[in-house]
N, C-alpha and C positions, 0 to 999 in steps of 0.2 A: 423199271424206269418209267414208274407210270406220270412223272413229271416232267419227264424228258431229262432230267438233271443229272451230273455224272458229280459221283462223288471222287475226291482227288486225296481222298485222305490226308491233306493239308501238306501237302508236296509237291503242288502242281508240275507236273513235266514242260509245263510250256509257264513262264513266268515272267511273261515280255509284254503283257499286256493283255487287254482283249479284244481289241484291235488288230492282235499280231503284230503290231510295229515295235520296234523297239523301245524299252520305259526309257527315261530320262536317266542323264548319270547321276547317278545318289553319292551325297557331298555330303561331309562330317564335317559343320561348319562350328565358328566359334567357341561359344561355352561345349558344347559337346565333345568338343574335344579336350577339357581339363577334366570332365566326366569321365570320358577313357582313360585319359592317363591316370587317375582315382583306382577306378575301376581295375582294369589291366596292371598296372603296377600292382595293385594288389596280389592279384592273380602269378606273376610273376614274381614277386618277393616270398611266396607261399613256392613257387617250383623250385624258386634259388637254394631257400632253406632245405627242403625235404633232399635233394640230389645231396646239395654237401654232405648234409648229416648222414648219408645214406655213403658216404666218402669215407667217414671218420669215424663210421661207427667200431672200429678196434679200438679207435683211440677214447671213443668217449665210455666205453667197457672198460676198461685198465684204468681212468682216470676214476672211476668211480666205485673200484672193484668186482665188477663183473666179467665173469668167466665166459670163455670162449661159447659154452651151451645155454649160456643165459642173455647172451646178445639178440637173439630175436626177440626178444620181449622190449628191449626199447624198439621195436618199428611198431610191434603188435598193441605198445601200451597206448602209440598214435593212434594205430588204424581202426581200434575196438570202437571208439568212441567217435571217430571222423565217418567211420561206414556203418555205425549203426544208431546214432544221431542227425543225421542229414535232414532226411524224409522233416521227423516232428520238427527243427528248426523251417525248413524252405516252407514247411504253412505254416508255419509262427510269422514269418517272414511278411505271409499276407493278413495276416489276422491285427498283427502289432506294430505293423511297422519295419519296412527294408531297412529305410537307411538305421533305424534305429536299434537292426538287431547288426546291421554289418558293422556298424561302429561298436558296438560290445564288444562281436568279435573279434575285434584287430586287439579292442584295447586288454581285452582277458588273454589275446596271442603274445603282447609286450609283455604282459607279468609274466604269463610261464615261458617267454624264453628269457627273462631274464632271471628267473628260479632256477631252468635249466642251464643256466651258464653260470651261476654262482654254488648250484649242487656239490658238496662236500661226502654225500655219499646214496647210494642206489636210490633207495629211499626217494628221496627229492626229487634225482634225477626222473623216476619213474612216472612221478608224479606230476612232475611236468613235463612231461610226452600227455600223460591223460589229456590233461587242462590243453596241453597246442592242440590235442584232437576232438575236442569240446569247442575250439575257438574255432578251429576249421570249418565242424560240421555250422557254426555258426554263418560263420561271414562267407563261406563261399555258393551256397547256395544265394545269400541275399545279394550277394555283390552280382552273379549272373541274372537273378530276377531283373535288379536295375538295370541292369543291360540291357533284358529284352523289352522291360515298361518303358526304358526311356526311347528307343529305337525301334521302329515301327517295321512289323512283320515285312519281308521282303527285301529286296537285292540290300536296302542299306542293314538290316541287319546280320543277315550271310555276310558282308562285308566285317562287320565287327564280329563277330566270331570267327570268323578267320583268324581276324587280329590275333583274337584270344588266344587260338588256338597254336597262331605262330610263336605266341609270346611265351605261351606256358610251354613249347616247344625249348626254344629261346633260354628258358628258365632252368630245364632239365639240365641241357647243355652246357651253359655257365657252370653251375654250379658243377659237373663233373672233371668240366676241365681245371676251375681253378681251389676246388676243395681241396685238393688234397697239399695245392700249395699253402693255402690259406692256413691250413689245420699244421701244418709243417713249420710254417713260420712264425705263426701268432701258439694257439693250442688250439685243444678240441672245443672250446668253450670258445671259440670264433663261430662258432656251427650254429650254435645258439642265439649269439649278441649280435649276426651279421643283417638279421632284419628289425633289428629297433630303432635303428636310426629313420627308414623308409614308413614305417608305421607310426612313429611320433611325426612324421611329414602327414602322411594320411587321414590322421584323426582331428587336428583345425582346421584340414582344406575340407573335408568332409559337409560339413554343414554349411558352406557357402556355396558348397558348388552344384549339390544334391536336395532334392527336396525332398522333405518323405512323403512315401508312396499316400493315396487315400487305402483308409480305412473302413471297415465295414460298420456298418452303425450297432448291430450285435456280436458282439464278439464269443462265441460259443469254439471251446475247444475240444474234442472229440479225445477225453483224457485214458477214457479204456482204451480206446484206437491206438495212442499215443503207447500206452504201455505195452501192448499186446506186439506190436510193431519193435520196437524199439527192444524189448527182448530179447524178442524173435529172430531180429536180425543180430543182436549179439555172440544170442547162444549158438547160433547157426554160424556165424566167423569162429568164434572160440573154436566151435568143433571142429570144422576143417583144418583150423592150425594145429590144436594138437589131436588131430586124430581121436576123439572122445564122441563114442557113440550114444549116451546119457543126455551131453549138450545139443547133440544133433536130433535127440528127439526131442527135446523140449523147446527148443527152435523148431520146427515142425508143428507142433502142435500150437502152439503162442502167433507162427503165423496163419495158421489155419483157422484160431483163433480169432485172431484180424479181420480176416475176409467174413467172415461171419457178423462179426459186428459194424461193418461196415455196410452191409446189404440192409442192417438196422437203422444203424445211426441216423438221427433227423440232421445230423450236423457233423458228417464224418469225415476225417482226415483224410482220405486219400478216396473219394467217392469214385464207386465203382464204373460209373461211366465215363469218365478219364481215364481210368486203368485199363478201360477196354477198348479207345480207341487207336487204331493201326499203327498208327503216328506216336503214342505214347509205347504202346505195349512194344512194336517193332522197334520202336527207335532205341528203348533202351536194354531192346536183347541184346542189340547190335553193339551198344556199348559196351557190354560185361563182356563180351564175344572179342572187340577190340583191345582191352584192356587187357583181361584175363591172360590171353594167348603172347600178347607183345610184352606185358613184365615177366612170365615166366620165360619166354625167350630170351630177352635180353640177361637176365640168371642165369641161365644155363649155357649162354654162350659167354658168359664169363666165367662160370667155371671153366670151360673148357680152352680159354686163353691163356688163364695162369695157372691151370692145375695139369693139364692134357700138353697146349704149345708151351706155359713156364713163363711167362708173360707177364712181368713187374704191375701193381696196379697203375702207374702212372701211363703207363703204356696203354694197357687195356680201356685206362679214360679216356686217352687220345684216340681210340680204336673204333670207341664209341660218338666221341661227342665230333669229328668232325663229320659222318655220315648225317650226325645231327642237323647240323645244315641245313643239310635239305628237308628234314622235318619241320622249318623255320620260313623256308620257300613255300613248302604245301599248305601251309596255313592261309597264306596270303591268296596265294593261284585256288587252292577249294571255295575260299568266300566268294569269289569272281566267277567260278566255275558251277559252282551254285544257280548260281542267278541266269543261268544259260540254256543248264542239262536240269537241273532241277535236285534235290536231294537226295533221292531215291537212287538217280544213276551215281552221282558221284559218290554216296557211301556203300553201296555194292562193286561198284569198279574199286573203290580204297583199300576195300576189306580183300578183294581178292588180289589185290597188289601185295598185301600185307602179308598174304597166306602163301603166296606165289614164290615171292622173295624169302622165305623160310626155307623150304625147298632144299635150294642146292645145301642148305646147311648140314640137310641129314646126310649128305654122302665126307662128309669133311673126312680126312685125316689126321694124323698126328703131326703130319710135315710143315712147317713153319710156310711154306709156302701155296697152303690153306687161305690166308690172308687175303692171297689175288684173287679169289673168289667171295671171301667172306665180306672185306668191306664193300665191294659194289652192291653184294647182294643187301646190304643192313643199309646203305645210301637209298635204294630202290625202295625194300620195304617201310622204313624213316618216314617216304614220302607217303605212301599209300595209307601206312597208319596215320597221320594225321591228317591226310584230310579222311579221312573213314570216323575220326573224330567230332571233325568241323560236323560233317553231316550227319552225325548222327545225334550231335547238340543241336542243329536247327530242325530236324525232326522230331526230336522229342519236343519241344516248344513251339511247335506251330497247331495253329488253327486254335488254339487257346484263350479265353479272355483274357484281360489285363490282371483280374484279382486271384486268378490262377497259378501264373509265372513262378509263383516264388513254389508251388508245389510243384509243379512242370521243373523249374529247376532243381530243386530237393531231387525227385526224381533221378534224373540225368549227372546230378553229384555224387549223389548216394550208391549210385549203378557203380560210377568212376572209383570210389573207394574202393567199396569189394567186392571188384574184381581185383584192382589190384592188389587188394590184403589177400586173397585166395588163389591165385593168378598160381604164384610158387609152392606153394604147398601140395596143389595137385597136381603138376606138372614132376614137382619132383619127386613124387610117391609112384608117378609113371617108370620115372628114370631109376628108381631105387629096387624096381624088381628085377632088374640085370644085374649080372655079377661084376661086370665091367664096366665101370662109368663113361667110356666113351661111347658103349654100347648102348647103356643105359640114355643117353643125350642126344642119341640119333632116335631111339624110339620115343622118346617124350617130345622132340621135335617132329616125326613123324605125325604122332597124335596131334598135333600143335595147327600142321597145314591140315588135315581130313578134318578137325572142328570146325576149324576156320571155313572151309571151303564149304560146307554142307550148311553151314550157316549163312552165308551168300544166299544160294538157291530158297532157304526159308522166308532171310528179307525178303527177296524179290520177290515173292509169291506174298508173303504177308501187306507188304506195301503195292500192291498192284493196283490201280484206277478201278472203281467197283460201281456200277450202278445201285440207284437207292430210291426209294418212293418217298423218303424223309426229304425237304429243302431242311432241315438244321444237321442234318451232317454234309452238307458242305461247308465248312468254317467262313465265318464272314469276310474273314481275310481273302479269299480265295474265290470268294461266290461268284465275283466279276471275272475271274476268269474260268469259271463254267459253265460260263451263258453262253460263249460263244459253242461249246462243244456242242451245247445243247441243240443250238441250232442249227447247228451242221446235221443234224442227226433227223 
C-alpha cells in the first residue's frame, strides 16, 4: 500500500458514501422506466418460454416423433448455441451496437419460434431450438449490457438487477405453474407461439425508447479468439452431455488455445486483464457454482417426487413453483441488500443459504410426508439462490467501463448457460453410480451441498479487500469510496 489506497475489488463493503452518511434514495424515474419494462420483459418472456417448454417437453417429442431417449436433444440443441455463443455476441454487443444486436435477437427468437410451433417434423423442430439459442446468446447479453450502460454502477443499479433477478425468478415460475395447463388446453406448439406476441411489442418500442450504445471508432474483432472460444466451449458442453472423451479434449485444447491468443492479440476478445480481475474471475465462479448446483437439484428432486413419492407432474409444478415465491421476494430484498452489506456478503451468505437448504434433502425418505420438510427447505434455498444471483451479476459488472459491459455481461450470461446445460449431466452421473436411485439422489445431493459450501469459503477469500501500489485497480466507480479508508489508515 505504498499509496495508501485499498483496493475494494469493485464491491465495496461499505457503499453509502464516503462521507459515511447515507447515499440519497436512487429513483427509476420516467423514460427509464419504459427501458425496464423493454428490458426485463424481455428477460422475462425468455424465463416464460424456457420453463414451459421444459413443461411440455413429452409432448413436444411425440408431436414430432421423438422418442423418449431423444428428448434431451431438444433442451441440448437450445443450450449448445445459447452457452457457447454468448461470450462472442456480449463483445459484438460493444464493438456494433447493443440495441442493434438485441433487436436481431428478439427478431431472429420470433422466426424460430414460430418455425418451432409450425415444425411438422424433428428436423425443424431441431432447428429451431438452434436458431432460439443463437437468438438468446444474441439479445441476452446485449439486453443486460443496456442495463448496466443505461444505469449507473451503484445502489440504482443493484436496484435493477434485483428486478431482473426477481423477474426472471418470476418467469421460471409462471411458466411451471401454468405450462402444463396451457400445453393441455391449447397443444404443445403454445410453448413456442406464447412469446410472439410480447416480442412483436418489443421490437417498435425498441428504437424510441433505447438509443444505441457509442461505438468505437475502430472496429477490430479478434476472429481467431472468436473461433477458438466458441469451439471450445461447444465441444467442451457436447462432451459433458454425452459423455465423449474426444470432444472434451478438443474443448480443452481450443480453450487453451484461446488464452493463448489472447495474451497476443493487439485486439482481443475477452483481454486477459479483465479475465483476471477478482470481480470478474470470482464473480463468475460463483455463478456456474449457483447455477450448476440449483438446476441439478431441482432434477433430481423431481425425480424423486414422481418417481420415488409417485407424484403427478402437475403436482410436482405446484411443489415447485409456489416456494418460487420467494425466489421472486429475494430478487427485490438482494438489490436493496446490496447497496447496504455490499456484494460480496450478500452473495456468499446466498450461496450458503443455497447449499444450506439442500441439506435436509439428502436425509429424505420414501414417505409422502417428506413434503413437511422438503417444501420449507426448497422456499429457504429459492431465496438464497437468487439473490446469490443478484450478486453475483452485479459482481461480475462492477468496476468495468462503459465499452466493456456488453463483454462483462457476455461473461456472466455465458457462465448462466453452462452451468445450467452441465448442471444435470454431472450431478446425475453422481447419482448413476448407486444401484438405488434413492440412494443414488441422496449422494448426488450430498456432493451438491460440499461444492457449494467449499465454494463460499473460495469466494470469500478470492473477493477479499486487498491492498495495491497501483491507483488503477481501484475502479473509478469506487475510487471515492477508498479515500476515505485510505485515510483512516
Amino acid at each position: 500500500m505504498s499509496d495508501g489506497r485499498i483496493e475494494r475489488t469493485g464491491i465495496d463493503e461499505d457503499r453509502a458514501g464516503s462521507a459515511g452518511s447515507p447515499a440519497p434514495p436512487a429513483t427509476i424515474e420516467g423514460r427509464q422506466r419504459w427501458v425496464l419494462a423493454v428490458l426485463l420483459g424481455t428477460g422475462f418472456m425468455l424465463s416464460v418460454d424456457f420453463s414451459i417448454l421444459n413443461v411440455a417437453l413429452p409432448q413436444v417429442g411425440a408431436g414430432v416423433g421423438l422418442g423418449s431417449s431423444e428428448l434431451p436433444w431438444i433442451t441440448s440443441a437450445y443450450a449448445l448455441p445459447a452457452a457457447g455463443l454468448t461470450l462472442l455476441f456480449g463483445r459484438m454487443a460493444d464493438l456494433f451496437g447493443r440495441r442493434r444486436l438485441f433487436m436481431s435477437g428478439v427478431a431472429l427468437l420470433t422466426a424460430a419460434s414460430l418455425l418451432g410451433g409450425f415444425a411438422s417434423n424433428a428436423e425443424t423442430l431441431l432447428s429451431a431450438r438452434v436458431l432460439q439459442g443463437v437468438a438468446t446468446a444474441m439479445a441476452t447479453p446485449a439486453a443486460m449490457s443496456l442495463l448496466t450502460s443505461t444505469f449507473a454502477e451503484g445502489t440504482l443499479r443493484d436496484r435493477v438487477l434485483g428486478l431482473n433477478g426477481a423477474l426472471l425468478s418470476a418467469g421460471f415460475t409462471v411458466g411451471a405453474l401454468v405450462g402444463g395447463t396451457l400445453v393441455s388446453l391449447l397443444s404443445w406448439r403454445a410453448a413456442f407461439f406464447v412469446n410472439v406476441p410480447v416480442a412483436l411489442v418489443i421490437l417498435p418500442a425498441t428504437p424510441s425508447l433505447i438509443a444505441e450504445s457509442s461505438l468505437p471508432d475502430r472496429v477490430r474483432l479478434d476472429l481467431p479468439g472468436a473461433v477458438t472460444v466458441t469451439g471450445g466451449l461447444l465441444a467442451g458442453i457436447y462432451a459433458i452431455i454425452e459423455k465423449d472423451l474426444v470432444a472434451a479434449v478438443v474443448g480443452v485444447l481450443l480453450l487453451a488455445a484461446f488464452g493463448l491468443i489472447e495474451l497476443r492479440s493487439p485486439a482481443p476478445l475477452a483481454p486477459v486483464r479483465i479475465l483476471n480481475r477478482p470481480t470478474v474471475k470470482w464473480g463468475n465462479f460463483a455463478g456456474l457454482v449457483v447455477f450448476t448446483m440449483e438446476t441439478a437439484m431441482i432434477f433430481l428432486t423431481t425425480l424423486y417426487l414422481q418417481r420415488t413419492l409417485g407424484l403427478s407432474p402437475l403436482t410436482t409444478g405446484l411443489i415447485f413453483g409456489i416456494p418460487g415465491l420467494a425466489a421472486v421476494a429475494a430478487g427485490v430484498v438482494a438489490g436493496r441488500a446490496i447497496g447496504r452489506l455490499g456484494s460480496r456478503t450478500v452473495l456468499t451468505v446466498g450461496l450458503s443459504v443455497q447449499g444450506l437448504a439442500t441439506l435436509p434433502l439428502v436425509f429424505l425418505g420414501a414417505d409422502r410426508l417428506a413434503l413437511l420438510v422438503l417444501i420449507p427447505a426448497l422456499f429457504v434455498g429459492f431465496f438464497g439462490h437468487v439473490s446469490a444471483i443478484v450478486a453475483y451479476t452485479v459482481t461480475g459488472t462492477s468496476g468495468l467501463a462503459d465499452d466493456e459491459q456488453g463483454l462483462a455481461t457476455g461473461l456472466t450470461s455465458m457462465t448462466q448457460q453452462v452451468a445450467i446445460t452441465i448442471g444435470i449431466p454431472i450431478l446425475s452421473s453422481v447419482a448413476a453410480t448407486q444401484g438405488a436411485e434413492l440412494t443414488g439422489i441422496h449422494l448426488a445431493l450430498g456432493v451438491d451441498v460440499v461444492v457449494t459450501l467449499i465454494a463460499v469459503l473460495l469466494i470469500r477469500f478470492g473477493l477479499r479487500p486487498r491492498g495495491t501500489s497501483d491507483p488503477a485497480a481501484v475502479p473509478p466507480a469506487r475510487a471515492a469510496d477508498a479515500e476515505p479508508a485510505a485515510s483512516a489508515n
